[in-house]
C-alpha positions in Angstrom: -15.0 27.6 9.3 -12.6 30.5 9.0 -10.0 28.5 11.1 -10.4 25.2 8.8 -9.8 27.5 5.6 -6.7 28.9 7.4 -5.1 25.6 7.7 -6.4 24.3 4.5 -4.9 27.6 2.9 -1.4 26.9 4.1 -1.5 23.8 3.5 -1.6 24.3 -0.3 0.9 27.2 -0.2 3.5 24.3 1.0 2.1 21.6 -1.0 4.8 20.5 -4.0 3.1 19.1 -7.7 6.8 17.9 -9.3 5.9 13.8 -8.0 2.6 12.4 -8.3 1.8 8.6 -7.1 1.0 6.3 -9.5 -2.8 6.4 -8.8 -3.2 10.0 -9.4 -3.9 9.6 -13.0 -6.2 6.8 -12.8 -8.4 8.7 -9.7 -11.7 9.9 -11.3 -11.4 12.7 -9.3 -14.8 14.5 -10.9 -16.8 11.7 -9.3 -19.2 12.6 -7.3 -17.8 11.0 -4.2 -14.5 8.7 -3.8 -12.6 6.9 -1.4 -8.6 6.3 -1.4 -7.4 4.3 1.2 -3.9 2.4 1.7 -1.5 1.8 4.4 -0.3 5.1 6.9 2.3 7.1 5.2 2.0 6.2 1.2 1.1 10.2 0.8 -2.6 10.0 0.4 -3.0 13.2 1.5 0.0 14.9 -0.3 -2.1 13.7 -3.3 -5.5 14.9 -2.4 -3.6 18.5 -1.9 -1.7 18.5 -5.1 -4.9 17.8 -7.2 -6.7 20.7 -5.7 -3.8 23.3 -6.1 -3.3 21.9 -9.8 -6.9 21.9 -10.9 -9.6 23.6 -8.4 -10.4 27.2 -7.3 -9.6 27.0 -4.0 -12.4 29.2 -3.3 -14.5 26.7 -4.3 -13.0 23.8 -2.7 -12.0 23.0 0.9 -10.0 20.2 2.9 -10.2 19.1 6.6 -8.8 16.2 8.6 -11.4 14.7 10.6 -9.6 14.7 13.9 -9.7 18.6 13.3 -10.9 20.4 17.0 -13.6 21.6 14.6 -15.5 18.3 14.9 -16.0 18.6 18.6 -18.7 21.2 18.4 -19.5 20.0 14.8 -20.7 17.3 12.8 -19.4 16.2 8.7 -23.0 17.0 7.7 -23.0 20.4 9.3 -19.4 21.3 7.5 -21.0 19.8 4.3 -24.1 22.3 4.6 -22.5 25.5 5.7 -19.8 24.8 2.7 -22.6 24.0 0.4 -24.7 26.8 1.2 -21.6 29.4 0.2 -21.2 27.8 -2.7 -18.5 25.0 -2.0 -18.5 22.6 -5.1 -15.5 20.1 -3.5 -15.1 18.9 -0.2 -12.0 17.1 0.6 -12.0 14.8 3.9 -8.7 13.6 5.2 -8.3 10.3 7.7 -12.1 9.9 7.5 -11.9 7.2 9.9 -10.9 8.9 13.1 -14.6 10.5 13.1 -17.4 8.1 14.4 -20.2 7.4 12.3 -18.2 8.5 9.3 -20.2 6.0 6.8 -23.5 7.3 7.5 -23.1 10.8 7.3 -21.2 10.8 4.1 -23.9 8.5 3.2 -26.1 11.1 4.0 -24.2 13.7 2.7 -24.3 11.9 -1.1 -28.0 11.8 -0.9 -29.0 15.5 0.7 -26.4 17.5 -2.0 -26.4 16.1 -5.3 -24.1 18.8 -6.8 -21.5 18.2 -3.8 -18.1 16.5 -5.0 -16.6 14.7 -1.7 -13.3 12.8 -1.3 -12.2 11.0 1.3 -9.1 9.3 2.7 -9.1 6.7 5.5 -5.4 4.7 6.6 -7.3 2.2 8.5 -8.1 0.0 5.7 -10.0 -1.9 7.8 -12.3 0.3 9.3 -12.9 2.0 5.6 -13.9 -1.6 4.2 -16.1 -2.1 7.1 -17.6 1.0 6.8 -18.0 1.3 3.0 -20.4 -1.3 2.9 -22.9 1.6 3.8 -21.5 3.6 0.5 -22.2 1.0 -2.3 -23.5 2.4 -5.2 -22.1 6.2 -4.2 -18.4 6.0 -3.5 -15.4 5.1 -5.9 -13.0 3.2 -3.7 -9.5 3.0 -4.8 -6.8 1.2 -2.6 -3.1 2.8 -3.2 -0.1 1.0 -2.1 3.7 2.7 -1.4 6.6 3.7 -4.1 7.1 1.2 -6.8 11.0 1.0 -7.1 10.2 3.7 -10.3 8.6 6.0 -8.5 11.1 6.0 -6.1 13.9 6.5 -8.6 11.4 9.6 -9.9 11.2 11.0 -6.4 14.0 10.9 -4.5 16.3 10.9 -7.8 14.1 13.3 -10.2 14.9 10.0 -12.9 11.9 10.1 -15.6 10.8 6.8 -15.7 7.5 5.7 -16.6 6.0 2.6 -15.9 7.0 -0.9 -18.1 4.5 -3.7 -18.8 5.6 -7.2 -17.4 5.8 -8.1 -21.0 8.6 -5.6 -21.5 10.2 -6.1 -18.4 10.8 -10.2 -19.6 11.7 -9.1 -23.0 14.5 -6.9 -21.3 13.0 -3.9 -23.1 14.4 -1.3 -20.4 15.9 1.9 -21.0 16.8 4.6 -18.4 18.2 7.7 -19.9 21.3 8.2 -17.5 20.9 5.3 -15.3 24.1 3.4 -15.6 24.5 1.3 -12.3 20.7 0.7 -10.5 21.5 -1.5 -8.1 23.4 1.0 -5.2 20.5 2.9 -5.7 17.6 -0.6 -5.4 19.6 -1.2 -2.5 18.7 2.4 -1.0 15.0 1.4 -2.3 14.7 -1.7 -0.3 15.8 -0.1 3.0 14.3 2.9 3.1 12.3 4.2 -0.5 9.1 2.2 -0.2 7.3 5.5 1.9 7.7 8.5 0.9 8.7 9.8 4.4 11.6 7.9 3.5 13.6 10.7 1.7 13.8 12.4 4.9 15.6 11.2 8.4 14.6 9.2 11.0 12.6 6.8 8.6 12.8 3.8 11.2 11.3 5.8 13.6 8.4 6.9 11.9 8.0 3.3 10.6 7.7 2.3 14.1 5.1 4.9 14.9 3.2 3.5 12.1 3.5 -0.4 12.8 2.3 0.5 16.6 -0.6 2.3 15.3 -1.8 -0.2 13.4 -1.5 -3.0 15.8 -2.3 -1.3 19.0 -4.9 0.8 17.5 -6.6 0.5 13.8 -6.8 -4.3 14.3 -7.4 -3.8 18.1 -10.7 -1.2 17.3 -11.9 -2.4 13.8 -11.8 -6.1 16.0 -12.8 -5.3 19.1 -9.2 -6.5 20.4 -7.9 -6.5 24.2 -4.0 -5.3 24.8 -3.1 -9.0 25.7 -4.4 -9.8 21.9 -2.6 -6.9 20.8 0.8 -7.9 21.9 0.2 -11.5 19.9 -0.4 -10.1 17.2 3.2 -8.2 17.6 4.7 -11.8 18.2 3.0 -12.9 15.2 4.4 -10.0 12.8 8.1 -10.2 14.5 7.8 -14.2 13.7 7.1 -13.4 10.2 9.6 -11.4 9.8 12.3 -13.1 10.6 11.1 -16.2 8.5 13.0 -17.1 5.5 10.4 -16.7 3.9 7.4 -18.2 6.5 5.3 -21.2 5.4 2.5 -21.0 8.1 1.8 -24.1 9.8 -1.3 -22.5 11.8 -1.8 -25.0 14.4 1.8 -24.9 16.0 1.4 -20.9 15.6 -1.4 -21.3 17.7 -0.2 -23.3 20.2 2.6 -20.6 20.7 0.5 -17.6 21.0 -1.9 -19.3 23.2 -5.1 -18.7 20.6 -7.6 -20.6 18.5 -6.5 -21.6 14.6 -10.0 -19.5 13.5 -8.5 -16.8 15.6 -5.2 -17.0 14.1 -6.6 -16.9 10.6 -8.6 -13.6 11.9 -5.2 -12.1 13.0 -3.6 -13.2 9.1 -6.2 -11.5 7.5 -6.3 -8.2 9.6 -2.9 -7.6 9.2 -3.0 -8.3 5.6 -5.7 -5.9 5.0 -3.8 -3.2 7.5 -0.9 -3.2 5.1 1.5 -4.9 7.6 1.7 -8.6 5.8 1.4 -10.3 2.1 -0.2 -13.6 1.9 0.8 -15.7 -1.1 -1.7 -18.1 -2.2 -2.1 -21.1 -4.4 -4.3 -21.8 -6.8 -7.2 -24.1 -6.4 -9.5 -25.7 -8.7 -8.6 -23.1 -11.4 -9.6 -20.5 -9.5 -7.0 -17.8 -8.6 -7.6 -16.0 -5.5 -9.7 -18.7 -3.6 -6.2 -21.0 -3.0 -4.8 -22.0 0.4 -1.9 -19.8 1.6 1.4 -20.8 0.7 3.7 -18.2 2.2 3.7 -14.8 4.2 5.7 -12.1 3.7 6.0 -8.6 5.4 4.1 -6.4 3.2 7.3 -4.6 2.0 11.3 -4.8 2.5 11.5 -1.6 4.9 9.2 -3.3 7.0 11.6 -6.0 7.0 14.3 -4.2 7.9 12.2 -2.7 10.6 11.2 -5.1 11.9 14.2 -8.3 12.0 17.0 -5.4 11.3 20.2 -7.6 11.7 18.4 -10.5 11.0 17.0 -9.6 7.5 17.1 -12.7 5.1 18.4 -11.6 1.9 15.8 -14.5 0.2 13.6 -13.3 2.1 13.6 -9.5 1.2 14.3 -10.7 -2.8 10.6 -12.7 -2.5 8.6 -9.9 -0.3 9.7 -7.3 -3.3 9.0 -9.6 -6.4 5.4 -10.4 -4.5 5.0 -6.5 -3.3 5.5 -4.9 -6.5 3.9 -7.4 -9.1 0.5 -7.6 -7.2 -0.2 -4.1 -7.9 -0.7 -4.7 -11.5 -1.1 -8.5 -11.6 -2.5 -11.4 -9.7 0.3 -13.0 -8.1 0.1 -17.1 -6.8 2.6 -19.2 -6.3 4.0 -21.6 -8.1 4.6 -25.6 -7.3 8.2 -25.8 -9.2 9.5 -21.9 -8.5 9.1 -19.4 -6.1 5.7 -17.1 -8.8 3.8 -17.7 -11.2 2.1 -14.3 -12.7 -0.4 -15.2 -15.6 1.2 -17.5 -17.8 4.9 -16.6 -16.7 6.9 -18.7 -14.0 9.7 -17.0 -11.6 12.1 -18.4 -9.6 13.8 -15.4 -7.7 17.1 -15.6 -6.1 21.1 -14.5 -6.1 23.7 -15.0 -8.4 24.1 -18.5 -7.9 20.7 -19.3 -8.3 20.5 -22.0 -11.0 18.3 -23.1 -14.0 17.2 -26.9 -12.3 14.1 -25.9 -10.9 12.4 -23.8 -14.0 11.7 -25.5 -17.4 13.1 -24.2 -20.6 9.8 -23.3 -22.3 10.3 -19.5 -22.7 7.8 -18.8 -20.1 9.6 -19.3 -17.1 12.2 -17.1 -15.6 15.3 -16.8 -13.1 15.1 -13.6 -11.7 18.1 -12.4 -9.5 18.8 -9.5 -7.1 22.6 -8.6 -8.5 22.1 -8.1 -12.3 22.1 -4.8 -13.9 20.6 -6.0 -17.0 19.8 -9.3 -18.3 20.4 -12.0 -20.8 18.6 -15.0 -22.2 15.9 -15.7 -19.2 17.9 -14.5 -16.7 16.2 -11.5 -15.5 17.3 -8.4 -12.7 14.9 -8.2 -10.0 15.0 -4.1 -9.5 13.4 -4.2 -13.3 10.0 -5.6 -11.3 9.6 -2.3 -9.6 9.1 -0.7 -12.8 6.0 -2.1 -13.4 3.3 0.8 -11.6 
């Protein structure tokens, strides 16, 4: 224990409180247990740190990673006693699914210490929707995604920008004090600002990391995977990413990678969940959400450039941002005469040629383009979307 308050001590010492994620506010952190989980490398635990050094006696408080050596000799229900028993009010538990049988013991930790506040953290989304089945009814599961294109600007540009409504964002009501030109900096964004790893060097390589461990790791355990499976579902992602944008036509996929269409769908849907891939979906019957996928994107533009580098499709990275930022606020489906519909507004998302044929003039319907610093009539600029969370 006196090694795990070590780490945990230096670890706030270093910790900085100027940029907090969007989700930080909306957390109820004095909830007696929660789970955040989202894709490796959005700063879930930069978060969990900067709330404790902003608003907890450390001495009361404590925060492991549960890969820590601690665990070999240990279980989480034997940390959670001895830290209870000296009068520990918050336990903190980061990358909660690298420890085995992590559901049931926090299960059982909820039950045996009633005055016990734990939070968790888990980048295998996959694993942490599996396993929070056992936690219904106890845990608080929020699910945060990367920078928004504002928080960007407030991180690696200290701009104070908070977030705009969709309804201001079409009515053009946008005003950033001291941003005159955004678009060199929305094209920094779309390469590199979506993590926040991304203010320091070597971004692509970390991205890497972090697209290899999620395919050759989190999909291949949460689905019981062989290598062989592994490496198709690589092919898959490096198809989709050079796709302008891709319209999946399942059974020729299937008959390239050598696999079953149910299996296929299994590999969409893993991937989606992992953070790796956006599916776009129609909408069927009335019912939004339910509809037969239309398109798939790369989850975000620094995956795309990532991933297809030199062979980035501008139209395809002006879609996978419109679809990336919106759906964190709004349900997002596609639409049958332009690219999105989001609630009862249309969007047709291109360059500066796009034109006004395919939308109708109805004052709910939108051209949206990628080289506009401000707009005019329903011509809106794209980098106002990432303003939205």
């Amino acid at each position: 224990m006196r090694v795990l308050y070590q780490k945990f001590e230096t670890l706030i010492r270093h910790v900085n409180i100027d940029f907090k994620r969007y989700i930080y506010e909306e957390i109820s952190w004095n909830s007696r247990m929660i789970g955040i989980v989202g894709p490796r490398g959005v700063g879930k635990t930069t978060m969990i740190l900067q709330f404790i050094k902003e608003n907890l006696d450390t001495k009361k408080a404590l925060y492991v990673t549960a890969d820590d050596m601690y665990f070999g000799q240990n279980s989480l229900y034997d940390l959670a006693d001895t830290f209870y028993k000296n009068a520990g009010e918050y336990l903190f538990i980061d990358e909660i699914h690298k420890y085995s049988n992590w559901s049931r013991e926090l299960k059982n930790i909820y039950d045996s210490f009633p005055d016990l506040k734990v939070a968790f953290t888990g980048s295998s989304v996959l694993d942490i929707i599996k396993g929070s089945s056992d936690l219904s009814r106890r845990a608080l599961m929020y699910h945060m995604k990367g920078l928004s294109f504002r928080e960007y600007l407030n991180m690696f540009h200290k701009y104070d920008v908070k977030p705009f409504s969709l309804e201001q964002i079409i009515q053009g009501d946008i005003n950033i004090t001291n941003l005159k030109h955004p678009l060199p900096l929305f094209q920094d964004y779309i390469k590199k600002g979506y993590y926040p790893f991304g203010i320091e060097d070597e971004i692509f390589v970390r991205l890497s990391q972090i697209i290899a461990q999620t395919l050759e790791v989190d999909i291949p355990q949460y689905a019981n995977m062989n290598i062989s499976t592994s490496r198709k579902l690589k092919r898959l992602l490096s198809i989709i990413a050079e796709s302008v944008p891709f319209k999946p036509n399942f059974t020729k996929i299937a008959e390239i990678l050598k696999v079953s269409r149910n299996s296929l769908d299994d590999y969409f849907t893993y991937m989606e969940k992992a953070g790796l891939i956006g599916q776009l979906r129609n909408e069927t019957n009335g019912i939004r959400g339910l509809g037969k996928v239309d398109k798939v994107y790369l989850d975000n533009t620094n995956l795309v450039f990532s991933l297809a580098q030199e062979k980035s499709n501008i139209g395809n990275i002006r879609e996978t941002f419109f679809l990336n930022q919106m759906q964190v606020r709004n349900e997002v489906i596609s639409s049958k005469k332009a690219d999105f519909v989001v609630g009862d507004y249309t969007f047709e998302v291109g360059g500066k040629n796009k034109q006004q044929k395919q939308i109708e003039q109805d004052g709910k319907s939108f051209i949206v383009k990628d080289d506009l610093e401000f707009g005019y009539l329903n011509v809106l600029p794209l980098w106002t979307f990432g303003l939205n969370y």
